[in-house]
N, C-alpha and C positions, 0 to 999 in steps of 0.2 A: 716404799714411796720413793718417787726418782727426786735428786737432788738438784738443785736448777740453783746458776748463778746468774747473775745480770749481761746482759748483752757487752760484749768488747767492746763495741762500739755502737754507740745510744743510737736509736733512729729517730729522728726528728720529727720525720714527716708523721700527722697527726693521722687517725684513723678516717678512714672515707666514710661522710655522713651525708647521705641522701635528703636532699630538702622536703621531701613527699612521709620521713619516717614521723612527721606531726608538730605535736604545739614547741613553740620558741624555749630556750631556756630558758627557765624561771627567775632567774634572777637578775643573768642579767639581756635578757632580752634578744639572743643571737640563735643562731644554728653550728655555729663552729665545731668542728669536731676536735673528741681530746684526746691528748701525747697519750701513748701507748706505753712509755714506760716510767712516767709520774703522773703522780695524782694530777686533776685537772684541777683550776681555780675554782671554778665553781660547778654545781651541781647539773645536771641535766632531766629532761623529761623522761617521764620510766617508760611510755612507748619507745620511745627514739632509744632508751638506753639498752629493751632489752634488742631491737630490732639488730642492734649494732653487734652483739655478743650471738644471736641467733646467725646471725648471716657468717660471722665467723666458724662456728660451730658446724655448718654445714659442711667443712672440709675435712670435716672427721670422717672414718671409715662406719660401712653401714654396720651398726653390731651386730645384728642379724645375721649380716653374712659373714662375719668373724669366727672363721674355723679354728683359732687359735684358741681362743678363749673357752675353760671351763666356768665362767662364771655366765648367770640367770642374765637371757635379754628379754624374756616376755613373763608377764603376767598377767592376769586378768585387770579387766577394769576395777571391779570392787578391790582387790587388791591394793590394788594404785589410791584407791580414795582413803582404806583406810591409813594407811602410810601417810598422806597428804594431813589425814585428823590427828596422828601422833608425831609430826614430826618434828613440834616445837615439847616435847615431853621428854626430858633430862631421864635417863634407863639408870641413872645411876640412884635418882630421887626416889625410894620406892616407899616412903614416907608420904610422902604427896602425890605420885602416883600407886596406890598401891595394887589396881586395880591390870594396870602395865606388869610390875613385879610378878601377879599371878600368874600368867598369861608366861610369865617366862620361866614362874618355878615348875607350869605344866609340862612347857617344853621339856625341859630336864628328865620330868618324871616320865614321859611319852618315850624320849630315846632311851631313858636307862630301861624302858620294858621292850622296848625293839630290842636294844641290842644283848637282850637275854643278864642282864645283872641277876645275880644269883636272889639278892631280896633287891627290889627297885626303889625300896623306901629308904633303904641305906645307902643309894648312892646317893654318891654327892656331884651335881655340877653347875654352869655358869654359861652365861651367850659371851661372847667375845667379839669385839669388828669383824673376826674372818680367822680361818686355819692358823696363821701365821702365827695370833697373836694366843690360840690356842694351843700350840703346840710349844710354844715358851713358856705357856703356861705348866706344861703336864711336864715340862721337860725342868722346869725350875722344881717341880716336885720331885721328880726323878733325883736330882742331884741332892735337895733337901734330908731325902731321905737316905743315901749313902753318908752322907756327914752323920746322920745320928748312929749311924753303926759302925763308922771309921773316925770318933770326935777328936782322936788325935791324930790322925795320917794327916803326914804334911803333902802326904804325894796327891798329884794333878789327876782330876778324875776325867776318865773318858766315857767317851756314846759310842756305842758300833752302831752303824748302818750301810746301806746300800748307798754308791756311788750316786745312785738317780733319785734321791731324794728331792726333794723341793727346799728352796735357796734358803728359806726362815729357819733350816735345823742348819745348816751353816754357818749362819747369824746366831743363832741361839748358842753354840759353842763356841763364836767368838767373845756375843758378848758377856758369856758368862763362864768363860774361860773353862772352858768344858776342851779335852782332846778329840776330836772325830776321827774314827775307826771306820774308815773308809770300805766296804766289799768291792772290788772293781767288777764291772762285769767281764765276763768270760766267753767267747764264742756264739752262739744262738740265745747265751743266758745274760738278759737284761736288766736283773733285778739282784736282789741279795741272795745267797744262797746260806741255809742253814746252819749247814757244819762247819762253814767259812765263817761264820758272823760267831756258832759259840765259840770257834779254836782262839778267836780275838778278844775275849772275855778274861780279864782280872778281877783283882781281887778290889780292881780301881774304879770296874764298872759300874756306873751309874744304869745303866738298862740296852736295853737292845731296842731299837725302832725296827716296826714293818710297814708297810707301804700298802695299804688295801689301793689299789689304783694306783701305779706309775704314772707320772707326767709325761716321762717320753713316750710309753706305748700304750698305757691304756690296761696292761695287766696286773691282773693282784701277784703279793706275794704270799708266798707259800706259810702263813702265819699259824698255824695246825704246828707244819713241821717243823717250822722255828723252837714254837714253843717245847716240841719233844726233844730236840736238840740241845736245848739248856735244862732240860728235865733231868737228859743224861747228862750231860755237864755239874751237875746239882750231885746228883746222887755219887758220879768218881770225884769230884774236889768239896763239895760244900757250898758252894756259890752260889746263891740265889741269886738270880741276875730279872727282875722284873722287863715286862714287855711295853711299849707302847703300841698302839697302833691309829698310824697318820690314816684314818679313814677320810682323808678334806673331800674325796668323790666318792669311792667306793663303799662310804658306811652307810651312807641314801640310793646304795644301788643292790647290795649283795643279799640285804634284808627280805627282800621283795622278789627278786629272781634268782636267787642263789639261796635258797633257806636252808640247805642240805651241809653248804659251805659253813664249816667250824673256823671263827678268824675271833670273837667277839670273847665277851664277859663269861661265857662258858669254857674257856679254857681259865684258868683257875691264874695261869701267870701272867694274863694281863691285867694289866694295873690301869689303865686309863686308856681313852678313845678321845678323837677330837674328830670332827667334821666341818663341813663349809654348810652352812644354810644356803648361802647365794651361790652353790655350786647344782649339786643335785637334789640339793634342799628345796628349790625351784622358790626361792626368792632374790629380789635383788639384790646388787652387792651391798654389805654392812654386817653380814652376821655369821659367827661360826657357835660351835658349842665344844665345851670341853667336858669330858665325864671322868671319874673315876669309880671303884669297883665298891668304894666304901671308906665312912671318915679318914682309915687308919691309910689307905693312901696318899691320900691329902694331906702333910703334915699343919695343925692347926696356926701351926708359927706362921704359916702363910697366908693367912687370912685376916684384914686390917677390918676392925672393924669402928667406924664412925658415927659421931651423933646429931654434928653441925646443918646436915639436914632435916635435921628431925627424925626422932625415932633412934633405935639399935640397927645399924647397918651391915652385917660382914658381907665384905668385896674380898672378889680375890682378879685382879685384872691389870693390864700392866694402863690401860686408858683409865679417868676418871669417866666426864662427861661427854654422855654419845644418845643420839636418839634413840625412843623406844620406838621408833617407826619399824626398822627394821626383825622385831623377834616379833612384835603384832601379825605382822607379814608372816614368819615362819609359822605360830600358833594356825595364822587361817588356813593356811596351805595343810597344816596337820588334820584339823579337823575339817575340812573342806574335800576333801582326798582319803583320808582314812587308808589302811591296808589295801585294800582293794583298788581302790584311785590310784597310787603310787602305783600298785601292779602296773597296771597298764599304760601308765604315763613312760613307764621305765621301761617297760617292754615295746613299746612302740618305737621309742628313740633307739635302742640298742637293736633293733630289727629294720628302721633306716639306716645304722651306722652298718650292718652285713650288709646289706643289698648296695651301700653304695661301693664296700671294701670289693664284692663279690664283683660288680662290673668294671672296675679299676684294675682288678686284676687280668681280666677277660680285656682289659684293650692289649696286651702282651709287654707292655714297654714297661714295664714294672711289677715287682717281688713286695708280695706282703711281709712285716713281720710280726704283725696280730691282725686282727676280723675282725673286734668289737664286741669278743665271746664275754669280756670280762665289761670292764666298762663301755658303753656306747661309743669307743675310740679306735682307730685304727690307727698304726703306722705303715709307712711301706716306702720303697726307694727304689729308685731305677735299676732296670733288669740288668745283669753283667756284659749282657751285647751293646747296651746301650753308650755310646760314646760320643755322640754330638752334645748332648747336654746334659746337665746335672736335675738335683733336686732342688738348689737354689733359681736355674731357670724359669722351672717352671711355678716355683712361689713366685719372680716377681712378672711373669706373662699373667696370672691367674686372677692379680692384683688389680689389672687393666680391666677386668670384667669384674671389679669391683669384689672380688672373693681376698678374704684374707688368710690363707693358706701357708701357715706356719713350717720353715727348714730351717735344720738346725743340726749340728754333729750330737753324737751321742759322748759319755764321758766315757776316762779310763775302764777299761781299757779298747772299747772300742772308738776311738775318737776318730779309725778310719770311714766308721760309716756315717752317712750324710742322710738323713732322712725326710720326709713330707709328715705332717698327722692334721686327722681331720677328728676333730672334736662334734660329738652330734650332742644335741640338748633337746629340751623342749622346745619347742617351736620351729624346729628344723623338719621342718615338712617333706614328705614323698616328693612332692612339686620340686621344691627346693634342691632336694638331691636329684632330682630329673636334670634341672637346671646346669647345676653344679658339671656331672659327668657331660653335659654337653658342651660344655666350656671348655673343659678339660682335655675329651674329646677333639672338638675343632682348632683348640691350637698345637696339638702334637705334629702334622705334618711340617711345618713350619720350624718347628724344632728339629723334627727332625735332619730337614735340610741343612742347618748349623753345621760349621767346620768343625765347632768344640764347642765346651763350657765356655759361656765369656767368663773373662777375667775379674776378678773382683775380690776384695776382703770378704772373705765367706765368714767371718767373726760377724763384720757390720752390716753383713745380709741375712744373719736371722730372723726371724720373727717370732718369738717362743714367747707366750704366756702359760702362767699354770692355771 
């Protein structure tokens, strides 16, 4: 969540209020419109009030065409309605909802048999607002659990992972004073590499994270070979070093079209999965899920349980109160869709994301470096002839036709390369991408005439969400 202070200097001038948006204000009788950055003395009409906030809101970018973003911009109607009936329902209350609670202990039990849990009645997991909050989650277990087999090491425990991680395991070792063991990437290689991530492994190690789905390109990591890599690591030192794996896209992707792909609860040393619901989960934002393999990963100490709502509660979450609108939504989507729905939901998006990679590449002015084989994502950057303009150019031309097209450097060690990614989801239609490459298309000659890149802070010209 971005951190907002107040304006340097306060703007006076009130908001522009159209005398046609309806009845007077109530109280005291006027149309005045109110300061923008204090409260107003009195209350106003709720046509006029929402008119005033709609009309603002229109200068948002279309999410639809928000290539940036992995998270859910369409769902169905009935979706929406049921969301609308839960969304005054406390997901914490499941005393008083307990009908909501169900609903979300199914969820749990639905992915722990997706993702192959050796018995699915012994995992154990929990909905979360989103990845983020899920991955502090498994990652506060992670560490829980080295303190009970190091109760007197004073020394500072670290996480290995890949440089290309997403910002929340960051955060999560800041704020929980965890070391990060950084993998840089290496030449064509964008992600962690195995034998690099166990040679980083002590005796201080809390876990090793994998990456099912990279944020900058869209590829899995190699989570098979990781885990043999600390297998041998295991058998020449002793070291058991458990696995995480950050599934926030790729655990609602690899299930369905990738079933062959070993990354899940069948490898024996993974200890816990998280995923996004409002990613590939194809709900909207508010929900992620965290699993582990079984109680003895979850150390019990971490689990509060309450009775002030009524009933025996155990939470384990770093939010109390959050609507149950949002896991209602993930439950309909499960059973609305089923194995088979998903199929092709997901094959459809990921067979948009080739065909657009495939004609991107085919205009010549630019080098893939993924297809969309793994996640429905591609990245790719301008060809090495190309020298009139960058990939930041053509994210803010792309913009003007209203496309939000994400550039951004990659981290150590390649921070030389500058890249484009195009995020495809549901509701990113064939039409869509017709669109798209024709955009794209008809502003290249234009660019190409350019003397150079313009000038600019390429830091405050990204556009990266995860």
């Amino acid at each position: 969540m971005a951190l907002h202070k107040g304006p340097e200097k306060p703007d006076e001038r009130p908001l522009s209020l159209n005398p046609f948006y309806g009845e007077a204000n109530p109280v005291s009788g006027m149309t005045e419109a109110p300061p923008k950055h204090r409260l107003p003395d009195n209350p106003m009409a709720p046509t006029a009030a929402y008119q005033l906030v709609h009309d603002e809101l229109m200068l948002d970018g279309n999410s639809r065409l928000n290539l940036a973003t992995f998270v859910t911009t369409w769902m169905e109607p009935q979706a929406g309605v049921l969301m609308a009936e839960c969304r005054d329902k406390n997901m914490i209350d499941k005393d008083e909802y307990p009908r909501t609670a169900e609903l979300e202990r199914r969820c749990v039990a639905m992915l722990a048999d997706l993702w192959n849990a050796p018995d699915p009645s012994a995992a154990v997991g929990c909905s979360t607002t989103g990845s983020s909050e899920a991955c502090m989650l498994a990652g506060m277990a992670l560490k829980r659990r080295w303190s009970r087999r190091n109760p007197d090491s004073g020394a500072r425990p670290n996480l290995v992972m890949g440089v290309n991680v997403q910002v929340c395991w960051e955060k999560f070792c800041n704020f929980w004073e965890v070391e990060p063991r950084l993998i840089p990437m290496e030449g064509e290689r964008y992600h962690l590499d195995p034998q690099a991530a166990a040679d980083r492994c002590d005796e201080n190690t809390i876990g090793v994270v994998g990456i099912l789905g990279s944020t900058f390109d869209g590829s899995y990591e190699p989570i098979a070979e990781l885990c043999a890599a600390l297998d041998a690591l295991q058998e020449r030192t002793g070291l058991d070093i458990p696995v995480h794996v950050d599934g926030a896209s790729g655990a609602m992707v690899a299930p369905f079209l990738d079933e062959d792909l070993v990354w899940d609860f069948r490898l024996p040393r993974v200890a816990s999965i998280n995923t996004s619901g409002h990613k590939y989960g194809l709900v909207y934002p508010g929900v992620g899920w965290a699993l582990w393999r079984d109680k003895e990963a979850l150390p019990e100490e971490l689990v509060f349980r309450v009775n002030y709502l009524g009933g025996d509660m155990p939470t384990f979450a770093l939010n109390f109160s959050r609507p149950g609108a949002q896991v209602v939504a993930q439950y309909y989507t499960l059973v609305r869709l089923g194995r088979a729905g998903f199929r092709t939901v997901q094959q459809t998006t990921r067979d948009v994301a080739r065909g657009i990679a495939d004609r991107v590449e085919a205009l010549g002015d630019f080098r893939l470096l993924t297809r969309g084989d793994a996640l429905p994502v591609f990245a790719f950057t301008t060809a090495p002839d190309i020298t009139s303009y960058d990939v930041f150019d053509v994210s803010r031309r792309m913009r003007e036709s209203g496309w939000l097209l994400p550039a951004y450097t990659f981290p150590p060690n390649r921070e030389d390369l500058s890249v484009l990614r195009v995020v495809c989801r549901n509701g990113f239609s064939e039409d869509l991408a017709d669109l798209f490459v024709e955009d794209l298309t008809r502003l290249l000659p234009e660019l190409r005439r350019q003397s150079g890149p313009l000038d600019r802070d390429k830091g405050a010209a990204t556009s990266f969400h995860h």
